[in-house]
C-alpha positions as CSV (number, residue, x, y, z in Angstrom):
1,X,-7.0,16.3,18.1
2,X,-3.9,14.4,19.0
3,X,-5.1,11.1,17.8
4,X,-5.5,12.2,14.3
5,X,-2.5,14.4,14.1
6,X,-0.5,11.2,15.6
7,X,-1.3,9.1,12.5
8,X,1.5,8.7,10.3
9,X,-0.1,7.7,6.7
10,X,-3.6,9.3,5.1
11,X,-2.8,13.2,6.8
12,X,-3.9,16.1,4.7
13,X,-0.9,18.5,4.8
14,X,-2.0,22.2,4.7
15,X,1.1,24.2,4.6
16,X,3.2,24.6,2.7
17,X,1.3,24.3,-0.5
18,X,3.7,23.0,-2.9
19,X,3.3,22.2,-6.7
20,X,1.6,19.2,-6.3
21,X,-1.3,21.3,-4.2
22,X,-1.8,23.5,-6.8
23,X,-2.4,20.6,-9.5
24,X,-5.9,20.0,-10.3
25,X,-7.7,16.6,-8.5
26,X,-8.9,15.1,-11.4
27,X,-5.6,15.1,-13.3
28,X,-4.0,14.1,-9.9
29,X,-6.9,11.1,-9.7
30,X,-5.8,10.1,-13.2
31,X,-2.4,10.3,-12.4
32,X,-3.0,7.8,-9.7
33,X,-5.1,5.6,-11.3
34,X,-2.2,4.9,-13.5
35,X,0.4,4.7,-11.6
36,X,-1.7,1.5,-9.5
37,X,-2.4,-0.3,-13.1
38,X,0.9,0.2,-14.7
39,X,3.2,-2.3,-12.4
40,X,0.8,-4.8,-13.2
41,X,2.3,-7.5,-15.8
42,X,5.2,-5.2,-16.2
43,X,9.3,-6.0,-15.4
44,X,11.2,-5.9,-12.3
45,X,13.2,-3.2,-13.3
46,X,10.1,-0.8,-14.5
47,X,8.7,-1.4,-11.0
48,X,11.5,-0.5,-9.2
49,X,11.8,2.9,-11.5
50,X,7.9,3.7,-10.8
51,X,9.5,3.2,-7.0
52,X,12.1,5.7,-7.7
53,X,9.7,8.1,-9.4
54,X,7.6,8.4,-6.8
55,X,10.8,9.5,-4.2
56,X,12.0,12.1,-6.9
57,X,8.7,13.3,-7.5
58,X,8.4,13.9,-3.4
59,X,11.6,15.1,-3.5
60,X,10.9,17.4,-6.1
61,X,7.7,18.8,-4.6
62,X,9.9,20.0,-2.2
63,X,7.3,18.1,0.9
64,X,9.0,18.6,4.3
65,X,11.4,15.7,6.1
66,X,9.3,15.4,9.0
67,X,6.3,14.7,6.9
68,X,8.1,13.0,4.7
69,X,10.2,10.5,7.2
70,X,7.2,9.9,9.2
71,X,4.9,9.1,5.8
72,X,7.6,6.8,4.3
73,X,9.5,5.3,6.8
74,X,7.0,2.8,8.1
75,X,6.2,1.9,4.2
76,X,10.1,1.4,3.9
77,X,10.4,-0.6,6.9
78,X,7.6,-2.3,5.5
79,X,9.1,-3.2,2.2
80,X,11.8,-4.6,3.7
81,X,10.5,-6.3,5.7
82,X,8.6,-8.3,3.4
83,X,11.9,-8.8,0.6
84,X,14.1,-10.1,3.6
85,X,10.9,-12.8,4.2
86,X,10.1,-13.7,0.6
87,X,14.5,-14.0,-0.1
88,X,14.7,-16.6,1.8
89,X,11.2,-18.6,2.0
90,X,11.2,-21.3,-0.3
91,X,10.1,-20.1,-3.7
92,X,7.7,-22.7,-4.6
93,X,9.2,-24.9,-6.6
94,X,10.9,-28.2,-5.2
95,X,13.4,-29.4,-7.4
96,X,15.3,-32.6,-6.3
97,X,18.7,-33.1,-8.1
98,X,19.9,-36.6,-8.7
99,X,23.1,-37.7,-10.5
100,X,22.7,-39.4,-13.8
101,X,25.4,-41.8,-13.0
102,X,26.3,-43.5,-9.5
103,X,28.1,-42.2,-6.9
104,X,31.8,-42.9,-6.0
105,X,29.6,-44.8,-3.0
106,X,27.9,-47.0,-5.1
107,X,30.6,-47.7,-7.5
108,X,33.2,-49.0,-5.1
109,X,29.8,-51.7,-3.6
110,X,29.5,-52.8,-7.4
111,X,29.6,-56.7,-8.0
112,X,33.1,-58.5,-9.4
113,X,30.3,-60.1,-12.2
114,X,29.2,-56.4,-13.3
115,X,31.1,-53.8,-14.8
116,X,30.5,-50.6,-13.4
117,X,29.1,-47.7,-16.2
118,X,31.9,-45.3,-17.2
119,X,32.0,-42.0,-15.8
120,X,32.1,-39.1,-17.6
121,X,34.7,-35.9,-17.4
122,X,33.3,-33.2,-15.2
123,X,31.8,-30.8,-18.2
124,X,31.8,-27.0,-17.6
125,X,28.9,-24.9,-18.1
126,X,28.3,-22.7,-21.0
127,X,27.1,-19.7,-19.3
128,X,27.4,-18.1,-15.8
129,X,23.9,-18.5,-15.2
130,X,23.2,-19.8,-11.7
131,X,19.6,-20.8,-10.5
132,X,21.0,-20.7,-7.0
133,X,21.7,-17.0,-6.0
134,X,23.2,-17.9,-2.1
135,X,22.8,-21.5,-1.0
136,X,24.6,-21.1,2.7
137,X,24.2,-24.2,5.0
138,X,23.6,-22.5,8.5
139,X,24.1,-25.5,10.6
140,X,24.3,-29.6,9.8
141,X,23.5,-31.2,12.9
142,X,20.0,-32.9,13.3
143,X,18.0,-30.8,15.1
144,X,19.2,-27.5,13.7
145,X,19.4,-29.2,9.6
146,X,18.7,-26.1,8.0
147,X,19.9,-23.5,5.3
148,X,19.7,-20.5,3.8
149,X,18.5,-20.4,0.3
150,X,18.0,-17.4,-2.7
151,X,16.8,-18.3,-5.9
152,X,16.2,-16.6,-9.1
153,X,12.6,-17.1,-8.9
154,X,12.0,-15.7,-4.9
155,X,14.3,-12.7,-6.0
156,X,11.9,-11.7,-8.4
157,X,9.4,-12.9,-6.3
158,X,10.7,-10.5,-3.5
159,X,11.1,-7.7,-5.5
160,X,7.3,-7.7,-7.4
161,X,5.8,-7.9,-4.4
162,X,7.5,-5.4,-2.0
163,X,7.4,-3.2,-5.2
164,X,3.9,-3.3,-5.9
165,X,3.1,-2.8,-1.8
166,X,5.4,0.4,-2.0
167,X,3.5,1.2,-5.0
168,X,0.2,0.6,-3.9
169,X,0.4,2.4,-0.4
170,X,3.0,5.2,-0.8
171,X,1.0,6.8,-4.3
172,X,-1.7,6.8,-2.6
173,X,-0.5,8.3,0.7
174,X,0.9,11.2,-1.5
175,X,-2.3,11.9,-3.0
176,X,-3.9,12.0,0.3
177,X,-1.2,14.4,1.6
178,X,-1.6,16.6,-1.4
179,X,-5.2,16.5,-2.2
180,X,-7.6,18.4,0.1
181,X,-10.7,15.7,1.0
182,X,-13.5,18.0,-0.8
183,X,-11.6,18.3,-3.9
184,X,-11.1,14.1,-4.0
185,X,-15.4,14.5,-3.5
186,X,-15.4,17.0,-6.3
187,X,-13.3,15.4,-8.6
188,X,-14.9,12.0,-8.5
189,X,-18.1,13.8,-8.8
190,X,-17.4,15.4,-12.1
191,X,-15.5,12.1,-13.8
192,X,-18.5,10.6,-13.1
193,X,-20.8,12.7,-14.8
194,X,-21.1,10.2,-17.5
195,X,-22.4,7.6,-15.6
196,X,-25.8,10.0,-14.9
197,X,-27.1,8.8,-18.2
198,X,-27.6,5.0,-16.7
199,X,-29.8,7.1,-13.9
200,X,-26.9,6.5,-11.1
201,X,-27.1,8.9,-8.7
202,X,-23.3,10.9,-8.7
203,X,-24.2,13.9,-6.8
204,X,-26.1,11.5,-3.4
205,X,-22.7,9.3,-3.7
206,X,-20.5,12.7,-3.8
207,X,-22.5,14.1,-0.6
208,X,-22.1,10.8,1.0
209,X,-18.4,10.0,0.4
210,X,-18.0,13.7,1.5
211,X,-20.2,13.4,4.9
212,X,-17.9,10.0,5.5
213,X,-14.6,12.3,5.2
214,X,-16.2,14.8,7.5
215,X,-17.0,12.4,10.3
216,X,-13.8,10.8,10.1
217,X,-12.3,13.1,12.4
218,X,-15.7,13.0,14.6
219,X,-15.1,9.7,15.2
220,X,-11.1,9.7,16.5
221,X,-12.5,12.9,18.6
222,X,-14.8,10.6,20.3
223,X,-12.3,7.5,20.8
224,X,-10.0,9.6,22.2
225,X,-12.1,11.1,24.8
226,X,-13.0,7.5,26.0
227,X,-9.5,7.0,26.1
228,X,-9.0,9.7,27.8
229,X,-11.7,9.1,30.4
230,X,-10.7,5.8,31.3
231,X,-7.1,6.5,31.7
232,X,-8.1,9.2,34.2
233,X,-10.5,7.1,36.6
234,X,-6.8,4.9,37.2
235,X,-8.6,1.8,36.7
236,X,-6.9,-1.2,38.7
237,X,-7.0,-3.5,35.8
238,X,-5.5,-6.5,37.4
239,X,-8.3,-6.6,40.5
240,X,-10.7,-6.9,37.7
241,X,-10.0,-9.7,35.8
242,X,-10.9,-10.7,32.3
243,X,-14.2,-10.2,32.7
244,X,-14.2,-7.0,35.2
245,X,-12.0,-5.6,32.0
246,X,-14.2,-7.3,29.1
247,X,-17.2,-5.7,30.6
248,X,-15.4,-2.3,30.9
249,X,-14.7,-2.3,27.5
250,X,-17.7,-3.1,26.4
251,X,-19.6,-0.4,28.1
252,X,-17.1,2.3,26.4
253,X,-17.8,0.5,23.2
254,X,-21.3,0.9,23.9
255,X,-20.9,4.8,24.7
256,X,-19.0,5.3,21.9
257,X,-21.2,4.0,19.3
258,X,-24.5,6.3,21.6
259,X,-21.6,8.9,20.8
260,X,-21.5,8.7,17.3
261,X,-25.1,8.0,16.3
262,X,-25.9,11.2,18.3
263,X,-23.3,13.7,16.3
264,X,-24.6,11.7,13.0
265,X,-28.4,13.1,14.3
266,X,-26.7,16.3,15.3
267,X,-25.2,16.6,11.6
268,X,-28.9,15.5,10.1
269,X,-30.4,18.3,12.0
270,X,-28.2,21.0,11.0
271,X,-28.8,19.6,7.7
272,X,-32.7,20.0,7.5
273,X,-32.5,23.5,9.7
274,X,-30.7,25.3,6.5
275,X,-33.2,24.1,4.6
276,X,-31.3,21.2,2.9
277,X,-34.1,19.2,0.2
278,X,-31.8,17.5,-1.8
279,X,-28.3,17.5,-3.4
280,X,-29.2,18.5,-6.6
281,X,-30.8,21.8,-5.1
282,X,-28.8,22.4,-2.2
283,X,-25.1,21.9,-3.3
284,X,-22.3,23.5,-2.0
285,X,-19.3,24.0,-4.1
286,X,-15.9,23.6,-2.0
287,X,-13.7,24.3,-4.9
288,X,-14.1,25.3,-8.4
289,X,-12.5,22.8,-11.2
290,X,-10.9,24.4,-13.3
291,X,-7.9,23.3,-15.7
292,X,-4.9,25.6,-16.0
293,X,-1.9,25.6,-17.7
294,X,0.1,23.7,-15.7
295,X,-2.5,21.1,-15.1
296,X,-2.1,20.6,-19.5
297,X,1.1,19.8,-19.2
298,X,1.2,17.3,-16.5
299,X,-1.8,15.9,-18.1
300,X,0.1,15.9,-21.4
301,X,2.9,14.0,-19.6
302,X,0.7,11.0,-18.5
303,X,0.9,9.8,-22.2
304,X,4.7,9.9,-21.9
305,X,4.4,7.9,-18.8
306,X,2.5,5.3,-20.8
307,X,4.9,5.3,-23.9
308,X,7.5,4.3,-21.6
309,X,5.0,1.4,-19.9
310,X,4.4,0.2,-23.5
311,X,8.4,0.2,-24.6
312,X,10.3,-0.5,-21.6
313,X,8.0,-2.1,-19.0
314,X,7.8,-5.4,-20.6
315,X,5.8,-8.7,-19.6
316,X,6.8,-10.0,-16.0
């Protein structure tokens, strides 16, 4: 299916099967799980190293460019995208300087009666601190009045947010790529074992979740044999109008959705034909769970992760 190989984030790469393959789902689960709720509250500098430890731990799993460039180079483009916007929108807070004393302006208008207020000594600043970051005045005539401005506040601004979006999308897109869909269904199946004792049924939500990753690629079959079948009757779209092409496109959304509720009967009948009661006595068991070595250790290093959130991540 071209359509579903042609998307560049949420791919499940088969080969080759690198160390972050072979690492159980449920510590990988955890793993993520953490990695999404430690950038919350936390500095600007421990965001952008959970950025960088997400590259080296790509790098290190040794994933190929191709997969690699095409995964992360529409988040990067992305990211800055969004830090060029926020650096230079206004950050929020409109602050309108005033001189405590009049201007030279005013002070050569001053009555003969009055005595103008003394002016004080230009006073330098104690520190190098500037609020101001790049104040650049792009053009001064009327209709074109406008400048460039980059604060302290949309700096950090710029760089929580296209952090947390990095973040947010790439640590999932790597679990995705690493993590075959059954084991994602198994793994959240056995974390939630507990939750069997408030009568929730884990094993029906499992099958479901599971059936919904199946027909996932059912579905991008059928949309891109639509596409395909319009494309090849050379439609003259301009003859038709908006309407001629509003109603054409509703009939294929109309046999696409005939489409899919017949492979969802199709998948129902295969179902009851092997004899399939319920899934508490008709599993099937895609992978077995089990904890190795190696899964201890890098389960051992999530509470080093965490020490590090607690000493050097900070309150933003």
């Amino acid at each position: 299916m071209d359509l579903l190989r042609s998307l560049p984030i949420g791919l499940y790469l088969e080969q080759p099967v690198t160390w972050l393959h072979r690492v159980d789902a449920r510590v990988k689960l955890v793993w993520l799980l953490s990695i999404l709720l430690a950038p919350i509250l936390a500095s600007a500098p421990y965001r952008i190293a959970i950025v960088a430890f997400l590259v080296l731990l790509t790098i290190s799993a040794r994933i190929p460019l191709r997969v690699w460039r095409q995964q992360m180079g529409w988040l990067l483009l992305i990211g800055l995208l969004v830090t060029s916007l926020l650096l230079v929108m206004p950050d929020g807070i409109a602050v309108s300087q005033q001189p405590r004393l009049p201007t030279a302006q005013v002070l050569t208008e001053w009555p003969d009666d009055l005595v103008p207020p003394e002016t004080l000594p230009a006073v330098p600043t104690a520190t190098n601190y500037r609020y101001d970051i790049v104040d650049w005045q792009v053009a001064k005539l009327p209709p074109f009045d406008f400048a460039i401005q980059i604060t302290q506040r949309s700096r950090r601004i710029a760089i929580k947010v296209s952090t947390l979006l990095f973040t947010l999308l790439y640590s999932t897109t790597l679990f995705l790529l690493t993590t075959a869909p059954e084991e994602i269904t198994e793994s959240i199946e056995d974390l939630m074992q507990p939750l069997r004792w408030t009568k929730l049924p884990v094993t029906e939500i499992a099958l479901t979740l599971t059936l919904a990753l199946r027909f996932i690629p059912l579905v991008l079959e059928e949309v891109q044999n639509l596409v395909r079948s319009v494309r090849t009757r050379a439609i003259k779209w301009k003859k038709l109008g908006v309407r001629g092409a509003i109603q054409i496109w509703l009939m294929v959304a109309e046999r696409l959705l005939e489409n899919l509720l017949l492979r969802a009967a199709q998948i129902a009948s295969a179902m009851q034909v092997r004899g399939f009661t319920s899934p508490n006595t008709h599993r099937v068991v895609w992978h077995q769970l089990r904890l190795k070595w190696w899964d201890w250790i890098v389960l051992g290093s999530l509470g080093i992760f965490w020490w590090s959130r607690i000493v050097y991540g900070g309150v933003a």
